[in-house]
Backbone as CSV, one residue per row, in Angstrom:
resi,resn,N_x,N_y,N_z,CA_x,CA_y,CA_z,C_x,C_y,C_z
1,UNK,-34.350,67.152,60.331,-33.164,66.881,59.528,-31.895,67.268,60.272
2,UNK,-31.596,68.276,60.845,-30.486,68.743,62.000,-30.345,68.219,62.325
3,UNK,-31.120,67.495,63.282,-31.174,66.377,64.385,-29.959,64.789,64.204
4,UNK,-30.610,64.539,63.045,-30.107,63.603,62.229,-28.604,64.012,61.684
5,UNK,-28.634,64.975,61.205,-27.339,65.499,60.497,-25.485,65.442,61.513
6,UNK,-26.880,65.914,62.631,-25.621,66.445,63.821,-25.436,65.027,64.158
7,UNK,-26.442,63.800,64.433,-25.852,62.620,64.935,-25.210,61.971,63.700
8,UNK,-25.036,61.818,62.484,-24.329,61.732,61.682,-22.564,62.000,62.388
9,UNK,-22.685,63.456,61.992,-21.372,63.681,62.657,-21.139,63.440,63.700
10,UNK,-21.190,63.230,64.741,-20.979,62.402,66.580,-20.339,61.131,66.057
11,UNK,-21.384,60.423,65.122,-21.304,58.572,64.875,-19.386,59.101,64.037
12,UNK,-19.315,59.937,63.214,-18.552,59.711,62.166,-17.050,60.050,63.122
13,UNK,-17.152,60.896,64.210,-16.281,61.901,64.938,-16.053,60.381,65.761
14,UNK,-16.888,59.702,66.344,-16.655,58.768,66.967,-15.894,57.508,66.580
15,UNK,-16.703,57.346,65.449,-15.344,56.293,64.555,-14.371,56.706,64.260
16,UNK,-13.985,57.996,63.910,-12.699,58.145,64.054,-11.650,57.878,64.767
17,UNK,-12.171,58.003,66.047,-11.665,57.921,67.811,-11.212,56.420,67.690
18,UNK,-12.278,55.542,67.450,-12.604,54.196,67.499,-11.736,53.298,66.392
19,UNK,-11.236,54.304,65.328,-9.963,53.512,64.244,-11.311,52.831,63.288
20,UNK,-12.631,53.026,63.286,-13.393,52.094,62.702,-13.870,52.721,60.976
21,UNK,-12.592,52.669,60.696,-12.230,53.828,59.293,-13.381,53.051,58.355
22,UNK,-13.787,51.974,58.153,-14.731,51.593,57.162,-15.464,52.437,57.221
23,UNK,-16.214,52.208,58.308,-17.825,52.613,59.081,-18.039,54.405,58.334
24,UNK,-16.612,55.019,58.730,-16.262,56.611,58.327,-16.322,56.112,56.579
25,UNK,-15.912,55.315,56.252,-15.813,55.762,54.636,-17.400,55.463,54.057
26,UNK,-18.467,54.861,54.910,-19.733,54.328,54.510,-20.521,55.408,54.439
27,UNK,-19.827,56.485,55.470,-21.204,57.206,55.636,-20.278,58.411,55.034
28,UNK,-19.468,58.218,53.718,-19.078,59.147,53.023,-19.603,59.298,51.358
29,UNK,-20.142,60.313,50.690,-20.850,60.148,49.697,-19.557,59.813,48.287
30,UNK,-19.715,59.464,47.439,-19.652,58.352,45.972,-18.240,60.136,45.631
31,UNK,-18.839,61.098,45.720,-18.383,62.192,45.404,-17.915,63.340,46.133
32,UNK,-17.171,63.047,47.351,-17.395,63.463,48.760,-16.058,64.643,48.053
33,UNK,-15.505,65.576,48.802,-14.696,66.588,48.737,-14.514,67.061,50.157
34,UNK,-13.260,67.064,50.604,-12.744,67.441,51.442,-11.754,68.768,51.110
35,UNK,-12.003,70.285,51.801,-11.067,70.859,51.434,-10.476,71.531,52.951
36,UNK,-9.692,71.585,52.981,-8.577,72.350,54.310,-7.119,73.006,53.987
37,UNK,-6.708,73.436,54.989,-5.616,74.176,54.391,-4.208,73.853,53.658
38,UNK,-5.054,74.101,52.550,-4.141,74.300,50.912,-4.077,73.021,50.341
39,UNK,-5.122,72.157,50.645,-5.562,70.753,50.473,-6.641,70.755,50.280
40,UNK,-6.874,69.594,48.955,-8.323,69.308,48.641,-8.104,68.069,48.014
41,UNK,-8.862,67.315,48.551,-8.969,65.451,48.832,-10.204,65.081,47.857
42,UNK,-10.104,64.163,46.928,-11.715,63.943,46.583,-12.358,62.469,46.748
43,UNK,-13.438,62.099,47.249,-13.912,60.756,46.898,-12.979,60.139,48.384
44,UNK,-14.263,59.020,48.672,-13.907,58.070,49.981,-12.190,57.739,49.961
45,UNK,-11.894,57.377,49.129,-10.866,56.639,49.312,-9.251,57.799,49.485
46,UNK,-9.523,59.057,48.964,-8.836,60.025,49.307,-8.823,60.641,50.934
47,UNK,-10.130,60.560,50.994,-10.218,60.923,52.949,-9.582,60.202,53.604
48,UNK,-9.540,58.424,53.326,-8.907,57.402,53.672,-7.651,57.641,53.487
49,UNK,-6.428,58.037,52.985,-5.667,58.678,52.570,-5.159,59.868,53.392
50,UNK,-6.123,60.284,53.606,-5.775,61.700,54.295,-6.100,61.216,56.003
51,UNK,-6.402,60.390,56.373,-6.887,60.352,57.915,-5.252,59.271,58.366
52,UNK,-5.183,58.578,57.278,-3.850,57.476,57.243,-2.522,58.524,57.860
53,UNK,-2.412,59.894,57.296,-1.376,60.883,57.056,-1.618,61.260,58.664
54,UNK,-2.630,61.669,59.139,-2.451,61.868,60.346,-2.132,60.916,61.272
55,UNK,-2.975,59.850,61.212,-2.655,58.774,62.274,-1.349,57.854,62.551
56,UNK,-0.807,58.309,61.458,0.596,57.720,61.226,1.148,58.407,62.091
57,UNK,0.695,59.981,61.470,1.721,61.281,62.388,1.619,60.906,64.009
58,UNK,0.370,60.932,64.090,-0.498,61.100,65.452,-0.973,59.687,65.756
59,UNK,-0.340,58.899,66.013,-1.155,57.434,65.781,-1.966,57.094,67.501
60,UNK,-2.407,58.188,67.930,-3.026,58.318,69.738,-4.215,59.503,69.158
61,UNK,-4.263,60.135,68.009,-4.876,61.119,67.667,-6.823,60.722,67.981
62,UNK,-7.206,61.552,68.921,-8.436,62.024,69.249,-9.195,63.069,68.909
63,UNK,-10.941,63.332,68.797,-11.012,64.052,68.545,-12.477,64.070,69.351
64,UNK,-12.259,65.607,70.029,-13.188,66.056,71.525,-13.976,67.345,70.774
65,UNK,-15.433,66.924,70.496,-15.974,68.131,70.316,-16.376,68.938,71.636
66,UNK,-16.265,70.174,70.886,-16.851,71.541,71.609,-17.962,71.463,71.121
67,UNK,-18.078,71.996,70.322,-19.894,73.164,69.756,-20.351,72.115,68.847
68,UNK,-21.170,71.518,68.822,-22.123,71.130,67.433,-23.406,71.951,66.924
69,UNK,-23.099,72.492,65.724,-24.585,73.914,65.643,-24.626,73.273,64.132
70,UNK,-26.320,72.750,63.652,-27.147,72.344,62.347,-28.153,73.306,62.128
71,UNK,-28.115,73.684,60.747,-28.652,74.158,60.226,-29.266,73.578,58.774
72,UNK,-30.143,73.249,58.367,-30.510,72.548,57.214,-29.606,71.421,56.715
73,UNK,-28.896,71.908,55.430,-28.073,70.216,55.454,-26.797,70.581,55.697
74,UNK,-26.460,71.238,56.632,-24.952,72.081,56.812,-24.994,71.747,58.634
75,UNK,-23.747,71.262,59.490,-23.188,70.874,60.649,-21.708,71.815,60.867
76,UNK,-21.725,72.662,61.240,-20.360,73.242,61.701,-20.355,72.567,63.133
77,UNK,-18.804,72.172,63.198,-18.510,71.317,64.440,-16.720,72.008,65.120
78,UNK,-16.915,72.656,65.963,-15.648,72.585,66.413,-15.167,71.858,67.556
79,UNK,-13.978,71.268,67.143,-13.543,70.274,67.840,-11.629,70.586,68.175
80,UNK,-11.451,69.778,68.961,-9.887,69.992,69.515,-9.339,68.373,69.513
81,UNK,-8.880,68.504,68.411,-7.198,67.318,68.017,-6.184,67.235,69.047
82,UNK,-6.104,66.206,69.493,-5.029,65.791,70.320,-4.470,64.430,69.994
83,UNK,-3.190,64.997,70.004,-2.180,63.455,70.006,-1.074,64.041,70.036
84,UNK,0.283,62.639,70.236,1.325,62.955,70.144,2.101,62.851,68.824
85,UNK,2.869,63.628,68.614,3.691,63.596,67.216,4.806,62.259,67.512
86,UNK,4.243,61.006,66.338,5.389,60.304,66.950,5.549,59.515,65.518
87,UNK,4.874,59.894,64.590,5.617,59.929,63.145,5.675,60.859,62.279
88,UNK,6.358,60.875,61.139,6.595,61.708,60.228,5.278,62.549,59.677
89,UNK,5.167,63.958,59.548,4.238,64.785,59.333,4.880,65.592,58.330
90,UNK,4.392,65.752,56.984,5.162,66.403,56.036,6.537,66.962,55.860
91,UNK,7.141,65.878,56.147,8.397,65.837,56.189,9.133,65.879,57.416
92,UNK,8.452,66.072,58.415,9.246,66.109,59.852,8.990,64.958,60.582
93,UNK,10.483,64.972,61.013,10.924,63.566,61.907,9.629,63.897,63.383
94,UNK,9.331,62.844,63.456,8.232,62.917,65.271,9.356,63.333,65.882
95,UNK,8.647,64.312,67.209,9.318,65.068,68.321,9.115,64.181,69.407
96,UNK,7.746,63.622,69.390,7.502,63.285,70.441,6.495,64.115,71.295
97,UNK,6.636,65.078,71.071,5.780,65.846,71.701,3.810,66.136,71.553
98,UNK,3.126,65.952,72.711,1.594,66.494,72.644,1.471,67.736,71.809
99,UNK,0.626,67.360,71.183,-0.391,68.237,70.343,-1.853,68.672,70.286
100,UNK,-2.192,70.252,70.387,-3.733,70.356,70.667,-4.219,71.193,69.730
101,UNK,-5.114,70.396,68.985,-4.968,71.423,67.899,-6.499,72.438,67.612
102,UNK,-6.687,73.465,68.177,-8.436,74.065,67.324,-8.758,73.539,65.837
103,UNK,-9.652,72.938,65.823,-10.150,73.086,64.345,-11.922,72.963,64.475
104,UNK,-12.149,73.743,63.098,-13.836,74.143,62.936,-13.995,73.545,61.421
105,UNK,-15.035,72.302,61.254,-15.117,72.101,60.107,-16.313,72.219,59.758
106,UNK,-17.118,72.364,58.449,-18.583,72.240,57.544,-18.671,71.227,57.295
107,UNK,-19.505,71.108,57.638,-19.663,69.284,56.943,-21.127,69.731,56.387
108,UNK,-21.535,69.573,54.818,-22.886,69.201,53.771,-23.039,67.819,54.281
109,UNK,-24.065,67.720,54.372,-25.183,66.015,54.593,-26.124,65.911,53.439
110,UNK,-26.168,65.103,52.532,-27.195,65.023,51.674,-27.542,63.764,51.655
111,UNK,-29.016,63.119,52.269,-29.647,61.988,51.534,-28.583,61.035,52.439
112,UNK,-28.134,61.779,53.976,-27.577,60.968,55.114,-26.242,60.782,54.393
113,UNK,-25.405,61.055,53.842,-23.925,60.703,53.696,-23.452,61.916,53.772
114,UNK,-22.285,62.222,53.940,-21.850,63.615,53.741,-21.098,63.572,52.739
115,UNK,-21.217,64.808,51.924,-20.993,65.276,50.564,-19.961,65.896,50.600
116,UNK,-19.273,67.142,51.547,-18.382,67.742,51.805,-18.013,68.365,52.949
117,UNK,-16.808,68.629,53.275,-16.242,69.521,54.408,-15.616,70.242,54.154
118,UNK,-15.444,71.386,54.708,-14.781,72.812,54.919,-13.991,72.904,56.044
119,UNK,-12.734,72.363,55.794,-11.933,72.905,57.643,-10.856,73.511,57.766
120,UNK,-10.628,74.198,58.981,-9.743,75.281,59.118,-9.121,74.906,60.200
121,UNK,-7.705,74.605,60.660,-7.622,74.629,62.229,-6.163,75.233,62.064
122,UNK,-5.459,75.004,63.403,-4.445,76.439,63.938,-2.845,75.191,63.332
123,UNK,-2.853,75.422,62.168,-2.119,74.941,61.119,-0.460,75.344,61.441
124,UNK,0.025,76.753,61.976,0.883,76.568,62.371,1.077,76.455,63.910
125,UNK,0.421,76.495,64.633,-0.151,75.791,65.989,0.534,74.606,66.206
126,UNK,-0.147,74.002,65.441,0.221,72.560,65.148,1.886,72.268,64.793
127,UNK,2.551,73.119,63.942,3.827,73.113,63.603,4.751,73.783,64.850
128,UNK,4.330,74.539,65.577,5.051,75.251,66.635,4.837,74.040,67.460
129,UNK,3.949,73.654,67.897,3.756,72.112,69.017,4.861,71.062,68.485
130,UNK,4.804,71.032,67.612,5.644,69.833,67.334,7.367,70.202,66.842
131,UNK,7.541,71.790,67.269,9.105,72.155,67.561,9.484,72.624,65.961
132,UNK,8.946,72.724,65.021,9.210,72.472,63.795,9.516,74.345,63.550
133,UNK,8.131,75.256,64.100,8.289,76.297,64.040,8.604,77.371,65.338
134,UNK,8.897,78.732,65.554,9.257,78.696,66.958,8.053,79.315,67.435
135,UNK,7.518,79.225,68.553,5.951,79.735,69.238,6.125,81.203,69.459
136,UNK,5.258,81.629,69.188,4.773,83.334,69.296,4.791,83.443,70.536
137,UNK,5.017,84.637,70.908,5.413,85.325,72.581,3.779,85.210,73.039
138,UNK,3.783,85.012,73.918,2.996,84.505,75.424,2.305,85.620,75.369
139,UNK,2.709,86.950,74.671,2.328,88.578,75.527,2.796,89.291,74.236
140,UNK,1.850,89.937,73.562,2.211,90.788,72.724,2.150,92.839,72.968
């Protein structure tokens, strides 16, 4: 079942890459839940929604896994976001500027669709890259 679970996520991480947003909403379950920071998305057509918000932002936005580790019907995947800011991101005008972002998400698999995710990534990271906030000293 791992086995399966983890290529689940590769295929889904890959369509993302690939813009092949159907394919991502097929292999999303009837009742899917997405939650991340201070956001919670429900059902296919909300993820759709929420991937729109980035790619708009980030419309070059990639996504390069690191670690894939399965455990029963649970996939933690960390991966690193890259793109450039070159539209509007909650309220901020594009800089223009590259973006790299850490993030670690859960992804539940049930009965091959995934049911839910859990993700966390470097949220003001992301806001300091794109000039919005000012970057923490190099050297503390």
């Amino acid at each position: 079942m791992s086995a399966e679970n983890k290529a689940l996520c590769r295929r889904f991480i890959d369509a993302i890459n690939h813009r092949h947003v159907d394919e991502c909403v097929a292999m999303l379950s009837p009742d899917y839940v997405y939650r991340g920071p201070g956001l919670e998305v429900r059902g296919p057509e909300g993820w759709r929604q929420l991937l729109d918000v980035y790619l708009t932002a980030f419309p070059d936005l990639a996504f390069t896994i690191d670690d894939l580790v399965a455990e029963d019907d649970k996939v933690a995947i960390r991966f690193t976001a890259q793109g450039t800011h070159r539209g509007e991101l909650s309220g901020v005008a594009p800089s223009g500027r590259p973006v790299s972002v850490p993030c670690i998400i859960i992804t539940r698999i049930v009965n091959g669709r995934i049911v839910d995710d859990f993700e966390v990534f470097d949220n003001l990271g992301m806001f300091q890259s794109i000039g919005t906030l000012p970057a923490l000293p190099a050297s503390v």
